[in-house]
N, C-alpha and C positions, 0 to 999 in steps of 0.2 A: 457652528457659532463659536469663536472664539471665546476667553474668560477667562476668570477664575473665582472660583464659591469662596464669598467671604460667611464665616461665621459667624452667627448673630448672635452677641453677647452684649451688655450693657456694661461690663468690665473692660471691655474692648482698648479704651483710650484713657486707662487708667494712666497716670503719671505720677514719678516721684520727685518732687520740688528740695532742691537744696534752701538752707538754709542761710541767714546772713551770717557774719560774724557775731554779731553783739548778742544773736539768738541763742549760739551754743553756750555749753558751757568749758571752758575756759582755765588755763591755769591747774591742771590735774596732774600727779603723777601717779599715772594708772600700774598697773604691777607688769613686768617684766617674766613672770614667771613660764616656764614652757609647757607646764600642762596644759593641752586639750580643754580649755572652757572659753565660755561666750564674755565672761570676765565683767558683764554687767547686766542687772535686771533694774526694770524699771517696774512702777504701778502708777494709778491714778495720783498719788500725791509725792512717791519719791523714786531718788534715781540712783541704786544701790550701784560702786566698783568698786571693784578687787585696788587696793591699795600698797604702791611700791612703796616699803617700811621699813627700819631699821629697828634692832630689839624687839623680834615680836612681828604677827602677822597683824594685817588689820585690814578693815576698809571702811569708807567712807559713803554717806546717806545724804544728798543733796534733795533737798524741796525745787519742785519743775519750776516755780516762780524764780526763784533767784540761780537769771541767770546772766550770762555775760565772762565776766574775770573775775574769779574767787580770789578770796583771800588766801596768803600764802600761808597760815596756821589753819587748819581744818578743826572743827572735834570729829576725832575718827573711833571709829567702835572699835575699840582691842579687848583684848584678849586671850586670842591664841599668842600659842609658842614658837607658831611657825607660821607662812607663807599661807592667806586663804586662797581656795584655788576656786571654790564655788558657795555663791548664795541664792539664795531663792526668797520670796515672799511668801506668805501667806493671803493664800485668795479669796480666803473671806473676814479678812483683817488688815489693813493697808498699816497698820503699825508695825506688824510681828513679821520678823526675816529672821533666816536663818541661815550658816554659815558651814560647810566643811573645810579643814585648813591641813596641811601637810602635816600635823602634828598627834592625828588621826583622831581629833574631837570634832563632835559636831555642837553648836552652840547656838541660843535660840536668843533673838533680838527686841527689846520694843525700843520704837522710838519715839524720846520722852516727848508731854504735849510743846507746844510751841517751837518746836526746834527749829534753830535755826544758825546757817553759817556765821551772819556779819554779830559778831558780839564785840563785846568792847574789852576783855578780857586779853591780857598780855598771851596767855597760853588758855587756849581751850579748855575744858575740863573732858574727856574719853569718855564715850558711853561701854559701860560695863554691861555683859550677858547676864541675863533673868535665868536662864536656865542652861544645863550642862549636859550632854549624852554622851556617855563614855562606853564605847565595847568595843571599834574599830582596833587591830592590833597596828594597823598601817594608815597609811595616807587617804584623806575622807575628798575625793575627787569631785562628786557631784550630790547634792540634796536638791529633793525634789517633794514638795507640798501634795497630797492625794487630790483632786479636784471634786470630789465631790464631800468625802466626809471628812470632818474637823479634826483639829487638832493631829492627824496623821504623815507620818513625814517619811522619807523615804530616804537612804544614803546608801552610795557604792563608793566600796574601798580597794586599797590595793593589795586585802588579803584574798579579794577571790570572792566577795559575798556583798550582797546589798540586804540591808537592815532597814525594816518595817519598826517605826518608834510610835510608839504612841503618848503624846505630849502632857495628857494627864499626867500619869503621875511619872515622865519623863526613863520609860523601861523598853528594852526592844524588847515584841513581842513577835516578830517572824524575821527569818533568813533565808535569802537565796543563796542556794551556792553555786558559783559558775570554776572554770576551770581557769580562767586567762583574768587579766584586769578588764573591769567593764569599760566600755567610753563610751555607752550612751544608756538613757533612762527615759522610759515615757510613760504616763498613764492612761488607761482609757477615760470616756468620758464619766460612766459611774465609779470607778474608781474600784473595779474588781480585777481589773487585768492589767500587766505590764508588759513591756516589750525594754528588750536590754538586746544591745550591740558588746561584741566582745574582741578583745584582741587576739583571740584563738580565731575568729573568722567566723562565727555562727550565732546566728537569731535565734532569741528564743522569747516563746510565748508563755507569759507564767501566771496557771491561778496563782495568785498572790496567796490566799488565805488556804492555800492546800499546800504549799512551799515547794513547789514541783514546776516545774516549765509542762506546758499542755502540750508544745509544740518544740523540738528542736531542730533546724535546716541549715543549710550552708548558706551560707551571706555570700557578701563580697570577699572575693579573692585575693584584693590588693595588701600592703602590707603597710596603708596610711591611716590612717582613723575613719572608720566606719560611724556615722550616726542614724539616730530614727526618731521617729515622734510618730504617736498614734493621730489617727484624723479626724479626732473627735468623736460624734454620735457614732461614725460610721466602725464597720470590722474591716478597714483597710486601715494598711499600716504604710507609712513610707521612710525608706530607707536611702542611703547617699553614701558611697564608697569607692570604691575604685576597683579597675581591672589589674589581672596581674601583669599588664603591659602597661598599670599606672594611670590607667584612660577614664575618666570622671566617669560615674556611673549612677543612675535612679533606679528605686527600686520600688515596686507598688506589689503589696502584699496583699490577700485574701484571708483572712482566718479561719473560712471554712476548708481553704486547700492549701495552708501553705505548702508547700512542696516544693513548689515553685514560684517567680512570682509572676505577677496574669500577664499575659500575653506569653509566657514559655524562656523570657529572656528580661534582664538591664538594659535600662533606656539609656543609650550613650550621650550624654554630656558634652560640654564643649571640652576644646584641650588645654582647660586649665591644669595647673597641680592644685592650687587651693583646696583643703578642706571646704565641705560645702554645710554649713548650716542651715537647716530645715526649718519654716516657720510656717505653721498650720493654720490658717483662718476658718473658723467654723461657719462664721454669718455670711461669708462669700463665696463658701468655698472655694478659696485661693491657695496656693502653695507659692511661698516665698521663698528664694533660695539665695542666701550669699557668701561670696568666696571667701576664707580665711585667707588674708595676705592680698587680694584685690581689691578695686570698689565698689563692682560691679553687683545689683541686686538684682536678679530673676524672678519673672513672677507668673505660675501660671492658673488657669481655673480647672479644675477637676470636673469633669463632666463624660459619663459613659463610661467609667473607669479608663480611662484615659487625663494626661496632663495638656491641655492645649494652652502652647506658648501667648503670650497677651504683647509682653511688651519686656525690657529691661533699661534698669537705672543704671547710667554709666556716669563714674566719677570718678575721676585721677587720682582718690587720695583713698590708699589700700586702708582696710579695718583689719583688726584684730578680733575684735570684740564686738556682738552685736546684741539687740535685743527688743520685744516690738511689744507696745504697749497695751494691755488688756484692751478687749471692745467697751468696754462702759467709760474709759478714759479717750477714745477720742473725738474731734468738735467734729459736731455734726451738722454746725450750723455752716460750714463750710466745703463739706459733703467729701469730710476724710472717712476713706476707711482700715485705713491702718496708722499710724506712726512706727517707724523704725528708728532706732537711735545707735549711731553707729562711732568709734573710737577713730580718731585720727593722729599719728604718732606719738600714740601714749602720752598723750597732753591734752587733748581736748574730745569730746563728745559732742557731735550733730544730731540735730532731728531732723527727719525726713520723711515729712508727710504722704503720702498716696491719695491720691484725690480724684475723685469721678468730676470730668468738667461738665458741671449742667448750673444753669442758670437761675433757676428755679427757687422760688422765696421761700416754701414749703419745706417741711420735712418729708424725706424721700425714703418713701414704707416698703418700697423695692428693694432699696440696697442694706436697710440697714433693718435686718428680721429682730427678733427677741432674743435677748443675750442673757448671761449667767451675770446675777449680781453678787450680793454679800450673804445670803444664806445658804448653810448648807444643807445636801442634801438628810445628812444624818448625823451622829453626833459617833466618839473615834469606838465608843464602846457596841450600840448599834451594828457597826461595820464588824468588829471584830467578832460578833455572835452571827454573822453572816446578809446581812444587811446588805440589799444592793439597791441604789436608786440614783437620778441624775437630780443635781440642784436645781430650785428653781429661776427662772426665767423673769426678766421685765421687759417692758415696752421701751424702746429707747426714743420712741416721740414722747414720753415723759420727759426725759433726760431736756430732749430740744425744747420742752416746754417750761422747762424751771418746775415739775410738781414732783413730788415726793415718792420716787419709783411702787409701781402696785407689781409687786411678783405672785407668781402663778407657776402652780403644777408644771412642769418640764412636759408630760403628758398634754397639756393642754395650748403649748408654745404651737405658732401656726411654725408650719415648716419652707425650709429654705426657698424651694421653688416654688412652693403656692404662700407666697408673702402674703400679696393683697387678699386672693380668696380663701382663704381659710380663718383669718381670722375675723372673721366676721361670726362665723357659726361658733364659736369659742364659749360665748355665754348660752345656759340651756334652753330661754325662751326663744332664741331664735333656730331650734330645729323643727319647730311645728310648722315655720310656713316653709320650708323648703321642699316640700312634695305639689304646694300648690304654684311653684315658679315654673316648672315647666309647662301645666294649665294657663299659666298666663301668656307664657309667651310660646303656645302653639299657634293663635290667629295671625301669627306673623307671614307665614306662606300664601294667608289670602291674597292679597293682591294681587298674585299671581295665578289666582283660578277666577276671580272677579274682572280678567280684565274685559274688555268688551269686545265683542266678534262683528267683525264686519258685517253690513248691509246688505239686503239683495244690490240695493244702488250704486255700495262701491265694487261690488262683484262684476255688476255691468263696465262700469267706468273702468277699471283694472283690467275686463278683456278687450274693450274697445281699446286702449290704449296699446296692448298687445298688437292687436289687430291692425295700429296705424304704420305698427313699424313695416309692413311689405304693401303698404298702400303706396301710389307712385305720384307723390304729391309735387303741385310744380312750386316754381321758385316761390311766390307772392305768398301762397298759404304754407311754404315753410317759415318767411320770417313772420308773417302775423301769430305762429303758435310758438315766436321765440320763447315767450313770459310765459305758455301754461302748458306746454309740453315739459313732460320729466324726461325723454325719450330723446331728449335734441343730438345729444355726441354721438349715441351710438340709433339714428336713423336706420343708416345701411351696415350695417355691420361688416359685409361681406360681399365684396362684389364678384358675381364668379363670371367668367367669359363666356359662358353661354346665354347668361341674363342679359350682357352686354348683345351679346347679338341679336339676341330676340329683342330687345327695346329698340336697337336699328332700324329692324326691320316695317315693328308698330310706330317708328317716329310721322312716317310720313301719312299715314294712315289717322293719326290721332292729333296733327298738328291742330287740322280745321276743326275739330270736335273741342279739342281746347280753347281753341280761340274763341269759341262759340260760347262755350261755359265760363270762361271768364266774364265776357262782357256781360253774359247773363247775368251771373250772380254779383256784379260789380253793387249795383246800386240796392240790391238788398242787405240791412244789416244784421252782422252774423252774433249771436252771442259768443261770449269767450270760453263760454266751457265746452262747445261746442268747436275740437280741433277740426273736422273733414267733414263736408257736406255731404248728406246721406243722398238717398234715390227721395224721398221725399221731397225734401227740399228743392232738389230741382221738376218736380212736379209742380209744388207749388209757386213756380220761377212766375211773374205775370206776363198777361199774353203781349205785351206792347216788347217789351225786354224779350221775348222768345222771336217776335218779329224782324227785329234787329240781326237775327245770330246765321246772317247769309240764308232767311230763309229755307233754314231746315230744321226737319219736325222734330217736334219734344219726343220723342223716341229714342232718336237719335242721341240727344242730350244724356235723354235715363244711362240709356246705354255704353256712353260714354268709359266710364270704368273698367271695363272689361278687359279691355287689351291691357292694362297695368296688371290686373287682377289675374291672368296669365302669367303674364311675367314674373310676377312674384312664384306662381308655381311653379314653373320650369327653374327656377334658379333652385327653389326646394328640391328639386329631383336632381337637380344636379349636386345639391351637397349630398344627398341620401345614398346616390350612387356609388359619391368617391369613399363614403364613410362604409356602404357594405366593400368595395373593392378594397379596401383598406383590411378592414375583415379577415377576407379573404385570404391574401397575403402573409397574413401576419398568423393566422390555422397553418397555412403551409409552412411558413419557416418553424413553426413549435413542432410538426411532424416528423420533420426533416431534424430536427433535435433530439426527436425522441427518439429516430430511430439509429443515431449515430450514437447516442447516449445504452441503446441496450447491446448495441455493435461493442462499444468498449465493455460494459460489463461482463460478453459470451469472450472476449479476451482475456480479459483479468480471472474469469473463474478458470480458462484452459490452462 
């Protein structure tokens, strides 16, 4: 049988929808600068980019509502003294962001209430940093927020070290130190472990709060930017780099063996050069991937520690800059499960929804599990005494519902692939009836021991019906048992040439006995369930109707049957015959094989 196995996913026919004009935003001069970053982050209410600026580094904070063509005066947040090369938000605060700049400070943001672009003001007034972190001796390349406990912040610089801050009282309180410039940064899901990508060419896995890498291997070979991102709950890690022949490369990690990574080898990529940007979905288990300098997005589902490709977003207008919006920020009454927001000639920013096409007027509890909302899991001091634990959870049919998110234990979130069932057991009065649902639904196999067993009646009926098929019925009582023979196609199954001659030879002998039983039983009427007249029946023929039949005795008549009732045996011995000669035959050529088969093996052993 020809094919081929499609995989059964519900991600399957994901798509990603471009946007209009009048939807993006508009009128931006994004920064030009050449480091290595994604150049913009977005959250539930703003859409933070790195900003091309004259005297001074800066960027700009747009609200997702106003959008279209900005105004050519921004208020933009300065002040660094040089070029910001990365910011990040804070994930359990949609005000506070954070900035690293070429000038090698890192700088902590709120943004004031009501903010907002269209003001009436000749010149904007600048949002000024709340707070200051100075220890970098060089350029602050990337910051990155802890995801589970507060106020913790994370920077790598171009001295060779990433710096653990803790935003209280604004102090770093741990250093890694690596040997090359980092280019990339990720947290695990509790916020104990990091993974850092280096320009020396090696991964490494680091307790954080022991200041040591657990793990050090060789990465990617190539000499372009290596990056990674942890994959959430999970201890895999994925990585994106190149070969030393420059050839795209994926890389999926194990933490109990990095050594290598699983399957023994890098997943080869297509033959782009682009830098590839990694983007983790947890509640889909999806991997996003998009090219630095192309427009193309990739997107695939993780499953069996394996990437199985889904589909990809193709679009003529290369990014620079990408960035994809938290799960509690996208509509779900539309049945997105990501937004991506992507740069186009350092002027403008699109959104680009992903969306499961289904129809359906409900909230879809399949696709969209319990996500990380606004609380954290610990607070920065906590973590720093050794504190590990994952944030809690909400229901995002809250979200679809307009009610005021109820979070819960990260412990107690159902998980990815038992969406529907697991959360049900979630509250504790319902683990009592769960021992009696298999008691209920055991009587289900009944009807299959209940069903009812034939009759002696149909037993009879079922052999006599057997028994019509080599009965030698003439024309007239084959079409009268047209309607209540089940038997009718296959009557004779088999005519074999001996049958044929034996009925030759009884034709002439059985003509007048037929004709006699015809006209006999002509005027008697026959019931219909009743296919073949037995020996009875023509006993009870009446003697006026027996008088009629050329004057020969009801003997004769009984008797009638016989010679058919022959003929059906002889036709049986002749199938039985050809079937043992067949037999036969076929013993001898397996002999005859076996014994030219032990001929070669007294060969091959000489």
């Amino acid at each position: 049988m020809s094919g081929r196995f499609v995989r059964a996913s519900k991600y399957r026919h994901v798509f990603g929808k471009s946007t209009r004009r009048e939807a993006t935003y508009d009128n931006l001069r994004i920064s030009k600068n050449a480091w290595d970053t994604n150049l913009i982050k977005v959250n539930p209410k703003y859409l933070a980019v790195n900003w091309e600026s004259s005297g001074g580094g800066a960027f700009a904070v747009i609200p997702l509502e106003e959008k279209g063509k900005l105004p050519e005066q921004l208020p933009l947040f300065r002040g660094h003294t040089a070029a910001v090369l990365d910011t990040d938000w804070n994930p359990f605060n949609d005000d506070i962001i954070a900035s690293g700049s070429d000038d090698g400070k890192v700088f902590v943001w709120k943004v004031p209430e009501g903010f907002t672009l269209h003001t009436d003001a000749d010149e904007p007034a600048d949002v000024k940093p709340v707070g200051k972190l100075s220890g970098h001796s060089r350029k602050v390349g990337h910051v990155l927020f802890n995801p589970a406990a507060e106020n913790v912040l994370a920077s790598s610089s171009g001295d060779y070290t990433v710096k653990i801050w803790d935003l209280e009282d604004g102090h770093s309180k741990m250093t890694l130190k690596h040997n090359d410039i980092v280019q990339s940064l990720s947290w695990s899901a509790n916020g104990s472990m990091m993974v850092t990508t280096s320009r020396d060419k090696k991964l490494r896995f680091w307790d954080v709060r022991q200041e040591k890498p657990a793990h050090e291997v060789q990465g990617h070979m190539g000499a372009k930017s290596s990056r990674s991102v942890w994959m959430g709950e999970h201890d895999r890690i994925v990585t994106t780099g190149f070969s030393k022949m420059s050839e795209r490369q994926l890389g999926l990690w194990d933490l109990r063996d990095p050594s290598k990574p699983v399957g023994g080898d890098f997943i080869p990529m297509s033959s782009s050069s682009a830098v590839s940007m990694p983007f983790w979905d947890e509640g889909t288990q999806m991997l996003y991937m998009a090219g630095k300098g192309d427009g193309n997005i990739t997107y695939f589902e993780y499953e069996h520690d394996k990437f199985e490709p889904l589909s990809e977003y193709k679009s003529p207008d290369p990014q620079r800059g990408m960035a994809f919006m938290p799960k509690r920020g996208v509509n779900t009454h539309e049945n997105e499960l990501a937004r991506a927001y992507k740069t186009v000639d350092d002027r403008l920013i699109e959104p680009i929804p992903f969306i499961v096409p289904r129809r359906s007027e409900t909230f879809q509890d399949d696709i969209y599990p319990a996500t990380v909302g606004l609380k954290p899991a610990m607070s920065s001091s906590e973590w720093l005494d050794g504190k590990t634990g994952l944030p809690p959870k909400f229901s995002m049919e809250d979200m679809y519902e307009g009610r005021e998110p109820q979070e819960y234990a990260a412990q107690e979130a159902p998980k990815v692939a038992l969406a529907k069932t697991a959360s049900a057991p979630a509250p504790a009065p319902a683990a009592a009836p769960t021992p009696k649902e298999p008691v209920v639904e055991k009587p289900e196999p009944t009807p299959a021991v209940a069903r009812e067993m034939p009759s002696m009646k149909d037993n009879k009926q079922s052999m006599s019906a057997l028994a019509s098929k080599f009965a030698d019925k003439d024309e007239d009582e084959a079409d009268d048992d047209d309607d209540t023979s089940s038997f009718e196609e296959i009557q004779k199954p088999i005519e074999r040439p001996s049958a044929v001659r034996q009925a030759e030879k009884n034709s002439t002998a059985d003509e007048s006995t037929r004709e006699a039983t015809r006209t006999a039983t002509a005027p008697a009427p026959q019931p219909a369930s009743v296919p073949i007249p037995s020996s009875r029946e023509a006993v009870s023929t009446p003697p006026a109707a027996a008088s009629k039949a050329d004057d020969k005795p009801a003997s004769e008549a009984i008797s009638s049957p016989q010679p058919s009732a022959s003929a059906a045996a002889g036709g049986l011995r002749d199938v039985l015959q050809e079937i043992r000669s067949m037999l036969q035959s076929q013993g001898r050529q397996i002999e005859e094989l076996t014994s030219e088969v032990a001929q070669l093996k007294t060969k091959v052993g000489q």
